[in-house]
C-alpha positions in Angstrom: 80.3 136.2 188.7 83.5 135.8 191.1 87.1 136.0 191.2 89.5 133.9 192.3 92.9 134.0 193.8 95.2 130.9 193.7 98.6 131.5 194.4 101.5 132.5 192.0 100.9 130.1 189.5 100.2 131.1 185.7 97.8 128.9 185.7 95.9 130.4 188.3 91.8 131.8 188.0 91.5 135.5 187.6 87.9 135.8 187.1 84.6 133.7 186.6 81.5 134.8 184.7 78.7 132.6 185.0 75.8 132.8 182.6 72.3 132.7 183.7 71.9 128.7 182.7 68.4 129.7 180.7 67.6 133.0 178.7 63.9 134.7 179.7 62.8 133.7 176.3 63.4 130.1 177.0 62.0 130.6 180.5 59.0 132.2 178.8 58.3 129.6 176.2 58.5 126.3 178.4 55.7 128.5 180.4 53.6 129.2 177.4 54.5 125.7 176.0 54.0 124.1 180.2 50.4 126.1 180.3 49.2 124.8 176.9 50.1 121.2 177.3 49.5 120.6 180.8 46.6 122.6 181.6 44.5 124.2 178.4 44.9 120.8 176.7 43.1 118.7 178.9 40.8 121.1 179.6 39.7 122.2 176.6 40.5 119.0 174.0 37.8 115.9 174.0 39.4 112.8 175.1 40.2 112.1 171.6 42.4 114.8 171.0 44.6 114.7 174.3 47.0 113.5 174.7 46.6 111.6 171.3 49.0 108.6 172.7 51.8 111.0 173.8 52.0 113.8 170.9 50.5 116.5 172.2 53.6 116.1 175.0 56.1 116.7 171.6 56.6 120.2 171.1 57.1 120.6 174.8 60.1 118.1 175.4 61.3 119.2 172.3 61.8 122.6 173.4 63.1 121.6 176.7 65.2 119.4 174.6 66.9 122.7 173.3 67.1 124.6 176.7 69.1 121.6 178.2 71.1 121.7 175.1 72.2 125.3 175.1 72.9 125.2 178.8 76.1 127.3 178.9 79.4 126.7 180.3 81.3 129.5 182.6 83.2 132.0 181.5 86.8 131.9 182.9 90.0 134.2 182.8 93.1 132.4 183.9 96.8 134.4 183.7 97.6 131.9 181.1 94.4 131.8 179.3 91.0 131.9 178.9 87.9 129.6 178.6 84.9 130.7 176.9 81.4 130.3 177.5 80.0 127.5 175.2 76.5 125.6 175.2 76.2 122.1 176.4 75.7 120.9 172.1 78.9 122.7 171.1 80.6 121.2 174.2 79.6 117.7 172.9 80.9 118.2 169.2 84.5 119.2 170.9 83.9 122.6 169.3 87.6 124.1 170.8 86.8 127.3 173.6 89.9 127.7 175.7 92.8 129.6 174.2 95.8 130.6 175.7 97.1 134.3 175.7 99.8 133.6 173.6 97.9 132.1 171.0 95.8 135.5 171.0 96.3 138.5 168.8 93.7 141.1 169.7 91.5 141.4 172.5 89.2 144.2 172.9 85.3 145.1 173.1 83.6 143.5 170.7 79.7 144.8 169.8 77.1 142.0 169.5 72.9 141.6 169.4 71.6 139.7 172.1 70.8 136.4 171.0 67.4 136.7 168.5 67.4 140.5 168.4 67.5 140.5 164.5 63.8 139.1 165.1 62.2 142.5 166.3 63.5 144.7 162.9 62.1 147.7 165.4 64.0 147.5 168.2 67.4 146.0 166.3 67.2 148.8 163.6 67.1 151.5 166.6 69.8 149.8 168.1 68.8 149.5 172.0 69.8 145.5 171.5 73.1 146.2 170.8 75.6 145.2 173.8 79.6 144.8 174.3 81.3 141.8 175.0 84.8 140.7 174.6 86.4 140.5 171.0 89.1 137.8 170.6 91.2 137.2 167.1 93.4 134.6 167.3 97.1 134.6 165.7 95.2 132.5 162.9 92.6 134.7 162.8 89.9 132.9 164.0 87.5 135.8 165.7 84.8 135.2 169.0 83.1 137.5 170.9 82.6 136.2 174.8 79.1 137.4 175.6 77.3 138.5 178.8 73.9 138.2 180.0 72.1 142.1 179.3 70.3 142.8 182.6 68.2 145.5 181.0 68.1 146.4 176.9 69.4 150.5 177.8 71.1 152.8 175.3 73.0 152.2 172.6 76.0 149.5 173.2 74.9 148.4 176.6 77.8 146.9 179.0 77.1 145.0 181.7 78.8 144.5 185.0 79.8 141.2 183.9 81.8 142.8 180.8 83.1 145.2 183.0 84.7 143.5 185.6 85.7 140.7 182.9 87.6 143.1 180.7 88.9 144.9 184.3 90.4 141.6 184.5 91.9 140.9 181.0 93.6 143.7 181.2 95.3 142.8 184.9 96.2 140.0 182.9 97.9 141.3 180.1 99.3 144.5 182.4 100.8 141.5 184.1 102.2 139.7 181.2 103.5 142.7 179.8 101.7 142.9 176.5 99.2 144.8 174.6 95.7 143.7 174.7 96.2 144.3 170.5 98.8 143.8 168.3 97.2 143.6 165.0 95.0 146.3 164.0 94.4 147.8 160.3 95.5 152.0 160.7 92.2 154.2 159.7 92.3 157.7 159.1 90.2 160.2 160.7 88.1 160.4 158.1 87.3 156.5 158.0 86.3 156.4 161.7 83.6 159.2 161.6 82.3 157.7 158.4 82.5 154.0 160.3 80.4 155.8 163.1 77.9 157.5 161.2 77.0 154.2 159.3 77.1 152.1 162.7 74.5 154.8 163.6 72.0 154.4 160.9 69.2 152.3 161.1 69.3 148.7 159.7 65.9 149.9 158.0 63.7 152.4 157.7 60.9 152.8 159.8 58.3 152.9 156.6 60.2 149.8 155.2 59.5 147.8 158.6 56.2 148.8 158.8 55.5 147.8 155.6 57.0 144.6 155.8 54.7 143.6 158.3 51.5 145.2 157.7 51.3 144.3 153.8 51.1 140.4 154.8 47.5 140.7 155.7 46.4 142.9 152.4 48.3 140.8 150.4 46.2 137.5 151.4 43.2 139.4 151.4 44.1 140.6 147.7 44.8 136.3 147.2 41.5 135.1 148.2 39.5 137.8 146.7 41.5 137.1 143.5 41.6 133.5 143.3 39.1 130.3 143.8 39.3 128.4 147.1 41.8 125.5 146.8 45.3 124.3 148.0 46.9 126.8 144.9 45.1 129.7 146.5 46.1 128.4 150.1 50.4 128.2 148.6 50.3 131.7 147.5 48.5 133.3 150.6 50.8 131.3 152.3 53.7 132.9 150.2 52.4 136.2 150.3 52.1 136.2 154.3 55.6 135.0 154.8 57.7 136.6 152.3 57.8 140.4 153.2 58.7 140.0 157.0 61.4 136.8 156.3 63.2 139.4 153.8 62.6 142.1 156.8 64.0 139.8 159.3 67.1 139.2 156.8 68.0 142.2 155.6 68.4 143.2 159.8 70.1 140.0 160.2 72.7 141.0 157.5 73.1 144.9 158.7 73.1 144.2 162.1 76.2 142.0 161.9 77.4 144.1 159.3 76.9 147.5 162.3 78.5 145.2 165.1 81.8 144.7 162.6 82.1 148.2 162.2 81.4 148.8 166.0 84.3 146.1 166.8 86.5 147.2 164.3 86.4 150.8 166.1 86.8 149.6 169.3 89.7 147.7 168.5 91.4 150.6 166.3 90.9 152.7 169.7 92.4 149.9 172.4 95.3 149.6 169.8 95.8 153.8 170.9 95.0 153.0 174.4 97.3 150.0 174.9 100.2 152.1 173.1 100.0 155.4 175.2 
């Protein structure tokens, strides 16, 4: 993270917000991946199994594959605009992440999951994965959220000290510029932002539906084979019947937990429009 000063220019950097180039689940995988290929292969595989002429090397470089490709960009606030954070693949389809101000509606803190959250139901549904970043809708009303790296999972809508002193800087920006950091913003009544907050608040799921969802799996495949012959029929539905409760799990919290960061967003932004106006 740094700042930069460069003269009077519009044009000059306000602020830089570099991302930590690979994510500690990456960083853990291409261990677990490095120690499995390079050293419990060869020691524990015959000579006919290792390396088999080069596969055994495959899901290694393919998952380094995707670390290079999601190496991020930095994160920069200029007086005139700002460049967001994109990985190396969405750089190389020309995916568009530098807007000017003036092509910017709202700006404001946006809620968000750190990246894979909705794959622990637990923690997501208690909401500890939920952080703030930077919310931007664009006059079009195209919408991004410029993230930050969590340095812990804390309470409930975590911010960082990259967030902080990135949104510090927005709004030196727009102060400068003489603007609002929103313009657009649907009116809600008392009454809508409590009930907005109490439903952010819920869990995504029960606990007893979580619990279920991953503890029937194993009775349900024991219920298969008990049930039905040995064979590649009995093998589908086991298979089925293993997968299917924590898939819909892991959906369900997928779907809620964006659903919970819109509603998060949406109040945030409803309360910078009060902030920007007073």
């Amino acid at each position: 993270m740094s700042s930069g000063e460069g003269g009077g220019s519009s044009q000059r950097l306000v602020f830089e917000y570099r991302p930590i180039p690979v994510t500690p689940m990456s960083v853990a995988l291409l261990i677990l991946f490095g120690i499995v290929t390079f050293i419990l292969g060869p020691l524990g595989s015959p000579p006919e199994l290792w390396p088999i002429g080069g596969v055994c090397f495959l899901p290694f470089l393919l998952l380094l594959g995707f670390v290079v490709l999601n190496l991020p960009s930095a994160t920069r606030i200029y007086h005139d605009r700002i460049a967001v954070s994109l990985p190396l693949w969405r750089r190389l389809l020309g995916f568009k992440g530098t807007f000017d101000w003036d092509e910017i509606a709202n700006v404001y803190p946006a809620s968000y999951e750190i990246s894979g959250a909705f794959l622990s139901p637990f923690a997501s549904s208690a909401g500890t994965l939920v952080h703030t970043g930077i919310g931007l809708e664009t006059v079009a009303g195209k919408r991004s959220v410029v993230r930050f790296t969590p340095g812990a999972i804390r309470a409930f809508r975590g911010e960082t000290v990259g967030y902080s002193k990135a949104i510090l800087a927005v709004r030196e920006v727009f102060h400068a510029r003489a603007r609002p950091l929103v313009t657009r913003v649907k009116s809600y009544s008392d009454e809508d932002v409590k009930a907005m907050a109490e439903e952010a608040r819920q869990p995504l799921l029960g606990m007893a539906s979580i619990v279920l969802a991953f503890l029937a799996p194993p009775i349900l495949v024991g219920m298969v084979f008990l049930l039905f012959a040995p064979g590649l029929r009995t093998l589908a539905i086991a298979t089925v019947a293993a997968v299917v409760p924590p898939v819909v799990s892991i959906a369900l919290t997928w779907r809620r937990s964006r659903w919970r960061s819109y509603l998060l967003s949406e109040l945030s932004k409803f309360q910078e429009s009060f902030r920007s106006s007073s």
